[in-house]
C-alpha positions, 0 to 999 in steps of 0.5 A: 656615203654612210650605210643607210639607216630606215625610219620604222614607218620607212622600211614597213612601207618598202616591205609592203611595197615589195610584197605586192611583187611576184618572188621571181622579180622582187629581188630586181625591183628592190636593187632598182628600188634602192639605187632610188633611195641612195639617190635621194639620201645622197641629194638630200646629204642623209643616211636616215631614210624617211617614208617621205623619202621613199615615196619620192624615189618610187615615183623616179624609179618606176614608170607612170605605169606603176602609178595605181600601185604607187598610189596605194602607198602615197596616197590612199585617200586621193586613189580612193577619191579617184575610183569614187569619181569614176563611179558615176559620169560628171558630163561638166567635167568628165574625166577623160582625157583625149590628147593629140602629142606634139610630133615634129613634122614627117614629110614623105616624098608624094602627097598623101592620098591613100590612107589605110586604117586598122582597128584592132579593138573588139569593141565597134564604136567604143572610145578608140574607134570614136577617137580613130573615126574623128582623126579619120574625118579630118584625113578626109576632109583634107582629101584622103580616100580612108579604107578602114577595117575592124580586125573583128571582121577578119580572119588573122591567125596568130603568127607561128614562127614556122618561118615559111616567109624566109624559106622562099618567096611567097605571093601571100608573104605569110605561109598562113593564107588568111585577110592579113594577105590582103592587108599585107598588100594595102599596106605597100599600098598606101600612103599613110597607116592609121591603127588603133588599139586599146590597152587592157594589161599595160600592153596592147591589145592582143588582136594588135599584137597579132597583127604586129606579130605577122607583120614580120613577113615583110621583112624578108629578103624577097620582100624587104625593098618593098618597105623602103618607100616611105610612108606616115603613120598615126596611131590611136592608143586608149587606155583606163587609168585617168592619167593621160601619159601613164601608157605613153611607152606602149605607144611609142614601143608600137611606133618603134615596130611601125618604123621597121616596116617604113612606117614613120609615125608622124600623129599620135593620140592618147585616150585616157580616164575610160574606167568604170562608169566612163568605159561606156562606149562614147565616153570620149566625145566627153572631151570636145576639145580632145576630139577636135585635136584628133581631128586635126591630127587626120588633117595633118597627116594629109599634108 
């Protein structure tokens, strides 16, 4: 293919682009970037890249994280309209999002009876917790017995590599003796394992990254045939952006880490658009429909 030639209005916009990136990662971003822009030159049968081109292999070269920055470029007008409007809520026609994904059916060998669940958000009846709560009704409308905890109402020290739990069996599993030792054992415990958590830096929250961190406890050699009974898991993930699938990998990354200690998750459910005048606690009742969704996810986890 021929050399690619940029458009003046092209290359002012890329070198923008890549400006917005820190120096130790920029020269990545624009191999990636690139290869976007061959693609479309080599669709397209072109060696003249136009700004029009370049916009479209951002929006196929970076994840929908990206989206606010990639607006910024594509759209100005629309990202401006889009913080205008979650200046002040329109209760008619809110701009949250709660959304239940589609998951073929998990089946595990006893009926779900005991359900453990874990809120890792700071804040109590804020729009993860209102989201986890209506899943949890559903779970115990179908029977379940629900023991949820707030890790603000616990004491969990970050995990600190000291790798005390390989060093020899440990009743507490973890060499840090706080309420993750009694989490540790509800979690063999039960059925199935609800956690919730909101994303603040395009990943979860730090007291949900704490608890994954010490999870590793249960993968040692004196513990591991504990994991091996199969259990279903849910999780309820929130985030700001009104885009209601800008975040879906940092869900699926803590579904991947749930599987490692036998937890198959079987519900998920997103929550988006809590921004500005929408963070108000409550904001996702907002979405009647939504809500309904989340319920029924608790309902069928039961099944």
């Amino acid at each position: 293919m021929d050399k690619l030639i940029f458009a003046d209005d092209a290359r002012e916009t890329m070198e923008r682009f890549m400006a917005v990136f820190p120096d130790a990662t920029r020269d990545s971003y624009r191999r990636r970037l690139m290869r976007g822009i061959e693609y479309q030159a080599l669709k397209k049968g072109v060696s003249q890249v136009t700004r029009e081109m370049f916009i479209d292999a951002l929006g196929e070269t970076f994840p929908k994280s990206f989206d606010p920055m990639v607006m910024r470029f594509k759209d100005p007008k629309a990202l401006a309209a889009m913080v205008a409007g979650q200046k002040e809520v329109d209760r008619a026609h809110p701009l949250v999002k709660v959304k239940r994904w589609e998951i073929a059916p998990v089946s595990i060998d006893r009926p779900v009876q005991k359900v453990l669940a874990l809120m890792t958000s700071p804040r109590k009846k804020g729009n993860t917790d209102c989201i986890m709560d209506a899943l949890l009704e559903g779970s115990r409308e179908a029977g379940c017995a629900v023991e949820k905890f707030y890790m603000s109402d616990l004491t969990i020290s970050p995990c600190v590599g000291c790798m005390g739990c390989e060093a020899k069996p440990l009743d507490t599993y973890c060499a840090i003796k706080d309420d993750m030792t009694g989490l540790y054992q509800r979690l063999l415990d039960c059925d199935a394992f609800v956690m919730g958590f909101p994303i603040y830096t395009s990943r979860e929250c730090a007291q949900a990254a704490v608890f994954l961190d010490r999870l590793k406890a249960l993968r040692t050699k004196d513990h591991m045939g504990k994991l091996s009974r199969k259990r279903k898991g849910a999780l309820v993930v929130t985030w700001g952006w009104p885009s209601d699938d800008s975040y879906d990998h940092v869900a699926e990354n803590a579904a991947f880490v749930l599987k490692l200690y036998g937890i198959s998750t079987a519900e998920v459910v997103t929550g988006s658009g809590f921004w500005d005048a929408y963070y108000g606690k409550g904001m996702a009742e907002l979405d009647r429909e939504g809500m309904a969704q989340a319920k029924e996810a608790g309902r069928a986890l039961a099944r």
